[in-house]
LUMBAVEX-438304 format. One record per residue (C-alpha): x, y, z. Coordinates in nm, 3 decimals, decimal comma. Layout:
<node px="X" py="Y" pz="Z"/>
...
This chain:
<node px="3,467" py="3,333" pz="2,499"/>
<node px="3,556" py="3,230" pz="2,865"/>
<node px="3,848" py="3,086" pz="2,916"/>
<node px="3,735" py="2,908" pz="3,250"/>
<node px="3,824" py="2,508" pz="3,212"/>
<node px="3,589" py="2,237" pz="3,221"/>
<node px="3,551" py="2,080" pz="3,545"/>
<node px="3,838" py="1,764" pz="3,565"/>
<node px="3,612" py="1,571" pz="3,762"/>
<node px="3,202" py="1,580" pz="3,603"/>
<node px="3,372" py="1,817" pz="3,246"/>
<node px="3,118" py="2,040" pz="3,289"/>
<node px="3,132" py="2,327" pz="3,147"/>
<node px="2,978" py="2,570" pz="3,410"/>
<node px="3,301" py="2,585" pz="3,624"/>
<node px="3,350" py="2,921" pz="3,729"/>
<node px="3,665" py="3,113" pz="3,899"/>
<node px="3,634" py="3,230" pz="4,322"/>
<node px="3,946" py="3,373" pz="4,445"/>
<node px="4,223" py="3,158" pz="4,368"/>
<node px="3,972" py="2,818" pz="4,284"/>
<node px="3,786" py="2,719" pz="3,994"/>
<node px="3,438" py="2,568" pz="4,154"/>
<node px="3,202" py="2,329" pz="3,933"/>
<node px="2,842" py="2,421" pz="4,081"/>
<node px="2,753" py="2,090" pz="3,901"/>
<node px="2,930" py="1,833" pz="4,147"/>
<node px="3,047" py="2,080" pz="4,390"/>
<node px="3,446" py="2,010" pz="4,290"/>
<node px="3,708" py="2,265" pz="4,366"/>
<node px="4,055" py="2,304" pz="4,182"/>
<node px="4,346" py="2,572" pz="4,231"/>
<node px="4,330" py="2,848" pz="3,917"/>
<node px="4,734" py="2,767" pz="3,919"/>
<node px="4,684" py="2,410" pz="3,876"/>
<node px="4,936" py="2,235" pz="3,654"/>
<node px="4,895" py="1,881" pz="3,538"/>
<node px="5,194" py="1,747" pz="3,524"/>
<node px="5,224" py="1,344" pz="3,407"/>
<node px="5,444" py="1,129" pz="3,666"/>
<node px="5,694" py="0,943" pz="3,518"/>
<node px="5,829" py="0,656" pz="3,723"/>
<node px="6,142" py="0,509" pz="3,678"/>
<node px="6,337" py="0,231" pz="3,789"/>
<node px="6,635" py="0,211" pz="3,982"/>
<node px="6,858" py="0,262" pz="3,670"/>
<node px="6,617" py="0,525" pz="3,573"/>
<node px="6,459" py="0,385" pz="3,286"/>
<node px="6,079" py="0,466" pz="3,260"/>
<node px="5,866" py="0,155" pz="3,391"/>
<node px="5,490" py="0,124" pz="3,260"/>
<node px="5,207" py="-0,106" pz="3,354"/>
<node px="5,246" py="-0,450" pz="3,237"/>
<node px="5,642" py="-0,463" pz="3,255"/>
<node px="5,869" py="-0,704" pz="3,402"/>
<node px="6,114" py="-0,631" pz="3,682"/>
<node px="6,365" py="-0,808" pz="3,900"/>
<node px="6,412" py="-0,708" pz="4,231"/>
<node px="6,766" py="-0,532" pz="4,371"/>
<node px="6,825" py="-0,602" pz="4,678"/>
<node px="6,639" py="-0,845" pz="4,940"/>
<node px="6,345" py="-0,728" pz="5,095"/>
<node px="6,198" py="-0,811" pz="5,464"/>
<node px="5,785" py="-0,901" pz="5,421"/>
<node px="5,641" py="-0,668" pz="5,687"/>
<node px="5,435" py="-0,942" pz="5,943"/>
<node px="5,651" py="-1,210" pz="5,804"/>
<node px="5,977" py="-1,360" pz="5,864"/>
<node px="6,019" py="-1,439" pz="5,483"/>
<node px="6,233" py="-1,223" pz="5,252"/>
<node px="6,192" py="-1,146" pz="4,907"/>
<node px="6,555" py="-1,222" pz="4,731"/>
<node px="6,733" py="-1,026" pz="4,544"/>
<node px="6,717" py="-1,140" pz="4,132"/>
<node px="6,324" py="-1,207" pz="4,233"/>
<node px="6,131" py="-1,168" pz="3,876"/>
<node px="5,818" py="-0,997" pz="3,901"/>
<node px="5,595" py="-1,002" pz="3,572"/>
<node px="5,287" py="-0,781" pz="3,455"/>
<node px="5,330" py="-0,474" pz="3,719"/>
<node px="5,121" py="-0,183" pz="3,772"/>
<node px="5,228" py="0,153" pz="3,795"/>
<node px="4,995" py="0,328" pz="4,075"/>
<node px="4,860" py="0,661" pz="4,006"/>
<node px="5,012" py="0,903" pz="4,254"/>
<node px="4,659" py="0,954" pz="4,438"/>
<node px="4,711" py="0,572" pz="4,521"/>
<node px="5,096" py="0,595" pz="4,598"/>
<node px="5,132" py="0,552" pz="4,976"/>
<node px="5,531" py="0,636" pz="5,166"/>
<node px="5,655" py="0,590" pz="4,817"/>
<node px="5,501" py="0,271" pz="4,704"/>
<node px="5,463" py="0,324" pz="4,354"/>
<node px="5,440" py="0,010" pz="4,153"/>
<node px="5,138" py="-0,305" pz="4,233"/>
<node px="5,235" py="-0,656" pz="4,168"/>
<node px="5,195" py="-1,010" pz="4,258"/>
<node px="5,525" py="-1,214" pz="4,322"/>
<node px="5,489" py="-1,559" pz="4,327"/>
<node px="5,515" py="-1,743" pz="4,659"/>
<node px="5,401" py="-1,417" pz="4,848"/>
<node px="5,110" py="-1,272" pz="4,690"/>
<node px="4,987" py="-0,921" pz="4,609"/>
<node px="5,216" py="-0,671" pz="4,723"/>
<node px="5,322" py="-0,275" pz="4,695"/>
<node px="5,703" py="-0,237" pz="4,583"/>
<node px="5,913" py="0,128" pz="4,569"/>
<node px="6,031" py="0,163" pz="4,246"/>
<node px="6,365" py="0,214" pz="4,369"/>
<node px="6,415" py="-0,170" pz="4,434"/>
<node px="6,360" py="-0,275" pz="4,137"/>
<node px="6,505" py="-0,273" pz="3,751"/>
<node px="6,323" py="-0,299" pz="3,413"/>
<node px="6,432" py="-0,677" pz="3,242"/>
């Protein structure tokens, strides 16, 4: 029995080893052989472990790029989501809307679990 992984992408089971890649000849996706999957935990800034649909206060205040407003510091911010870290952009890990600014990208270090 081969012990060549499905493919992560289409889990087919044709996947086959080149070099150092596995290659799925089914949707043409390409993985390292030394691939590890390894979960990303993110945590706030007193490092407990935040997960979608948590609430958080914000740390310290925060300038609104194109804006002259500020997010204060004590700023509540219910139901976030943690980004997957595909989606994570200069450390922007966590989605949320904060009321009176809309939709916005915080760094998990700004903010603490409540």
């Amino acid at each position: 029995m081969s012990d060549t992984p499905n493919c992560p992408n289409c889990d087919s089971a044709y996947a086959y080893a080149d070099r150092d890649n596995f290659i799925c000849p089914e949707c043409a996706h390409e993985w390292p052989v030394n691939a590890v999957e390894e979960e990303v935990v993110v945590r706030c800034a007193n490092g407990n472990v935040l997960e979608s649909g948590d609430s958080v206060t914000v740390i310290r205040d925060l300038k609104v790029k194109g804006s002259s407003s500020v997010v204060k510091v004590g700023t509540k911010v219910k139901n976030i989501r943690v980004l997957d870290p595909e989606y994570v952009n200069d450390g922007h890990d966590i989605d949320c809307k904060i009321d009176g600014f809309g939709a916005m990208k915080l760094k998990s270090s700004v903010v603490k679990r409540i």
